[in-house]
N, C-alpha and C positions, 0 to 999 in steps of 0.2 A: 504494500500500500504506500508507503516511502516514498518507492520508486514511481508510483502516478501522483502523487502529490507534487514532485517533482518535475514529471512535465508537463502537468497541469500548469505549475509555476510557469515553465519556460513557455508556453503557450503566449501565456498572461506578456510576456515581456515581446515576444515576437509579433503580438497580434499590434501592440502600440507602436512598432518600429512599421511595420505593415501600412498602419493608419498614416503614421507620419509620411512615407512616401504617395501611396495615393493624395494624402491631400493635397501636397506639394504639386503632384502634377493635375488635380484639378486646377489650383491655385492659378499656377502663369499657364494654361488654357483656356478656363472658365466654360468646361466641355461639360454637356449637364450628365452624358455618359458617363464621364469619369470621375461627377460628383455623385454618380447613384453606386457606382464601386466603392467610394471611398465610403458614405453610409453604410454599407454592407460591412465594411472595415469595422467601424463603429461597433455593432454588434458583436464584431468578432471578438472583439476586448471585452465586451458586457457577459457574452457567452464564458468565455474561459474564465474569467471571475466568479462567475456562477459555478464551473465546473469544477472549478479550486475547493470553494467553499462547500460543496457539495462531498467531495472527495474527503475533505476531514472531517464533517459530520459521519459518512458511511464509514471512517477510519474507527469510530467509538466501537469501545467493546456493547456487550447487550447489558442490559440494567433492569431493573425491578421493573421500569415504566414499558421499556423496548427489552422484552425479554428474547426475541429474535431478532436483534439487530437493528443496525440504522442503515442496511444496506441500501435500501429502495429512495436512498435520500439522493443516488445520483437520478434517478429520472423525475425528480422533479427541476434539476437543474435540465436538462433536457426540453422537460413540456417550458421551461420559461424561455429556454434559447428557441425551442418553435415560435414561440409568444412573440419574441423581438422580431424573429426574423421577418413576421408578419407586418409590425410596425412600421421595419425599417421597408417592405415592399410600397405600402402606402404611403410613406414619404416619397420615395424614389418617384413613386404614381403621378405624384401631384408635381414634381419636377417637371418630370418629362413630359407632362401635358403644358404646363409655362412653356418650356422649352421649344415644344411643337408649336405654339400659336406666334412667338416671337423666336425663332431657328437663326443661328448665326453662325458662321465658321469657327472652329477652336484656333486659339493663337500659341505659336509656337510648339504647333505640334512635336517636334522631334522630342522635346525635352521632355515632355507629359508623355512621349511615347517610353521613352527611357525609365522613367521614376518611375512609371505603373509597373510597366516590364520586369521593372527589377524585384516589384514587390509580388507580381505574381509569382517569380521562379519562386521566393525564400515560401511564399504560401502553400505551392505543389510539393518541395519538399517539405515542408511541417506537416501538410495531409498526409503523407505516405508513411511520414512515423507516426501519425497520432492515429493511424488505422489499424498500422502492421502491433504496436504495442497495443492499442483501447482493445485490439480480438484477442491479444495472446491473454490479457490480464482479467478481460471479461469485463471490460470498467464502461457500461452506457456512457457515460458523462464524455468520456476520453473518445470514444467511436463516434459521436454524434457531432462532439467537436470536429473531427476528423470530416465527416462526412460536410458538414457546413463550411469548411474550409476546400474542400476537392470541388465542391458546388462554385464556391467564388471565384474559383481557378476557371473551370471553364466559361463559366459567363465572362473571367478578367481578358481568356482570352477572344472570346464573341466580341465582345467593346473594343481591345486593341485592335484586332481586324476590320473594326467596323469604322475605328479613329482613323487608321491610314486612308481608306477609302473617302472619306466626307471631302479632302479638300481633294481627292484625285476626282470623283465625279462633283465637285460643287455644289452637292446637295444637302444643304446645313441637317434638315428635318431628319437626314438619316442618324445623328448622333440624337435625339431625346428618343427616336425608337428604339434604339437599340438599348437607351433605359428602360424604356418599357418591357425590352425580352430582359432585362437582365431582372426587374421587378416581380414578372411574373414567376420566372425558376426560382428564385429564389423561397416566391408563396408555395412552390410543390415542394421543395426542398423542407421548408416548416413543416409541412402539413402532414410527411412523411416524419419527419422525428418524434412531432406533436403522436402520433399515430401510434409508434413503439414502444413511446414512452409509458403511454396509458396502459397500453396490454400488460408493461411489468407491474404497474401501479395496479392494476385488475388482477394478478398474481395466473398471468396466462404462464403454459407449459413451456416448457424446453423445446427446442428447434424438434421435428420428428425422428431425426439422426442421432439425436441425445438422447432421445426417449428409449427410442429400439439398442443404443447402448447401454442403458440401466438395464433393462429387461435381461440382456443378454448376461450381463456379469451375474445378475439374483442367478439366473440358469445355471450357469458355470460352475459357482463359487456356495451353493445354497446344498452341496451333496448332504444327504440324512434325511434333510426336509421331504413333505412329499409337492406341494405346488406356494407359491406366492401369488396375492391376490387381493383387488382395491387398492392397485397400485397408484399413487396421485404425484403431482409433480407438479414445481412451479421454481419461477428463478425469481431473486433478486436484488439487484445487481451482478455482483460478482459471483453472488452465491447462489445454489441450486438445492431446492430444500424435496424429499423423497421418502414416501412414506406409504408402507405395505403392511399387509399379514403376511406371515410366513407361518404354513401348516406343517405341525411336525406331528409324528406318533403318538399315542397315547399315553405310550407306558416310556417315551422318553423323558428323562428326566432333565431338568431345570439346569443343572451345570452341561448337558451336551447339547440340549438347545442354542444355550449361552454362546457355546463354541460354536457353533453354526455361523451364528449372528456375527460374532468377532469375525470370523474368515470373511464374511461378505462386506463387514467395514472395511476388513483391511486390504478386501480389489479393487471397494470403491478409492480409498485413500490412495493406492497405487495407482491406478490408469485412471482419476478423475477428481481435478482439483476444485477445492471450495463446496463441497458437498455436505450437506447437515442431512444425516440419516437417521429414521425412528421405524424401529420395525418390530410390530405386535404379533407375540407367537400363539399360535391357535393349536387347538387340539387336531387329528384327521378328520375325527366329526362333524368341524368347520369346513369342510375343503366343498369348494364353490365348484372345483373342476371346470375353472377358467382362468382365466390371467395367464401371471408365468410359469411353465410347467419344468421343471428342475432335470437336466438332465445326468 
């Protein structure tokens, strides 16, 4: 957890350096494309604030109040970086229709092409670590980042291609549309994080490739037992929480049950990190003759 607090941090400092350059090359352009990029900036620094703060609440151990954690505290940073990104769409909106009714060339293009440029590269790289690490660590807060930041990259570079072309065909009007495309990806781009966030916050399952992987280890790792069943699952954040019967014999007794259960904690523990397991053993009398059947 450390280690995402940490580039949560670095987010935080790269998104301002970020802002700093788009603005600059709105600035000596006054290109309303490259002021609906540099807004998008904006959020991007509100966002990773959010995701920082987020990141050290879910870091709290459980307590009396949160006896299962504070993990679900990153998608709420999440549903609020959906939130901004919304806001900042409808500012951008309202630009780029000014912009449309009074359309002017950008001045000094080269230079705004440069300072954006440069600020999209450092953004394409920070998306592809804040992806490759937000999936390895399982951190919503960190992937959602990532994905909002991959998002502005290609809209940054829609706008740059669209900045070169306005003074090559002279047609001013084409840089506030191309706020407008950059406005509108950005509202799918919320609407989609807005969207995942809630299903963790709704305690929806595990991807169906996680699912069919628990299943398979209870099979494996569950020998003695005769089936496991009322299997239920739900992730969040980082963590994956799992909870079954497991049907064992009658006349088994309570310390080889026990051993049962340990061996299946400890394949969960092995092939699958951040797992909180609860599994109630049943007599054969219980056995439903569905779920997972133990090979």
């Amino acid at each position: 957890m450390k280690r995402a607090l940490w580039v949560a941090a670095a987010s935080v400092g790269i998104g301002i350096v970020v802002l700093g350059l788009k603005g600059a090359a709105w600035w000596v352009t006054g290109s309303v494309a490259l002021l609906s990029d540099a807004l998008e900036s904006i959020i991007n620094v509100a966002a990773s604030l959010a995701a920082l703060v987020a990141l050290q609440i879910s870091a709290r151990p459980a307590d009396d109040n949160h006896p299962y954690g504070h993990h679900k505290a990153e998608y709420f940073s999440a549903v609020l970086e959906g939130v901004l990104i919304v806001l900042a769409a409808g500012s951008i909106m309202r630009e780029a229709y000014f912009g449309f009714l009074d359309p002017r060339l950008p001045e000094q293009p080269m230079q705004g092409l440069i300072l954006n440029g440069l600020a999209t590269l450092i953004n394409a790289a920070w998306c592809t670590v804040l992806l490759r690490v937000g999936r390895k660590w399982r951190s919503p807060a960190l992937v959602a980042d990532g994905r909002h930041l991959k998002a502005d990259v290609v809209t940054s570079i829609g706008v740059l291609a669209g900045f070169v072309l306005v003074p090559i065909t002279g047609w001013p009007q084409l840089d506030p549309i191309l706020a407008g495309i950059v406005a509108v990806n950005i509202l799918w781009t919320g609407w989609g994080l807005m969207r995942e966030s809630v299903g963790g916050l709704m305690d929806e399952a595990p991807r169906p490739d996680v699912v069919a992987r628990i299943k398979e280890l209870v099979s494996l790792h569950a020998d003695g037992a005769i089936e496991a069943h009322d299997l239920r699952t739900r992730h969040a954040g980082r963590m994956t929480f799992v909870e079954f019967h497991l049907v064992v014999p009658g006349d088994m007794t309570v310390a080889a049950a026990h051993t049962i259960c340990d061996r299946i904690e400890q394949a969960f523990e092995t092939d699958m990190e951040d797992m909180v397991i609860t599994i109630h053993v049943e007599p054969e009398g219980e056995a439903k003759h569905r779920g997972v059947v133990v090979l």
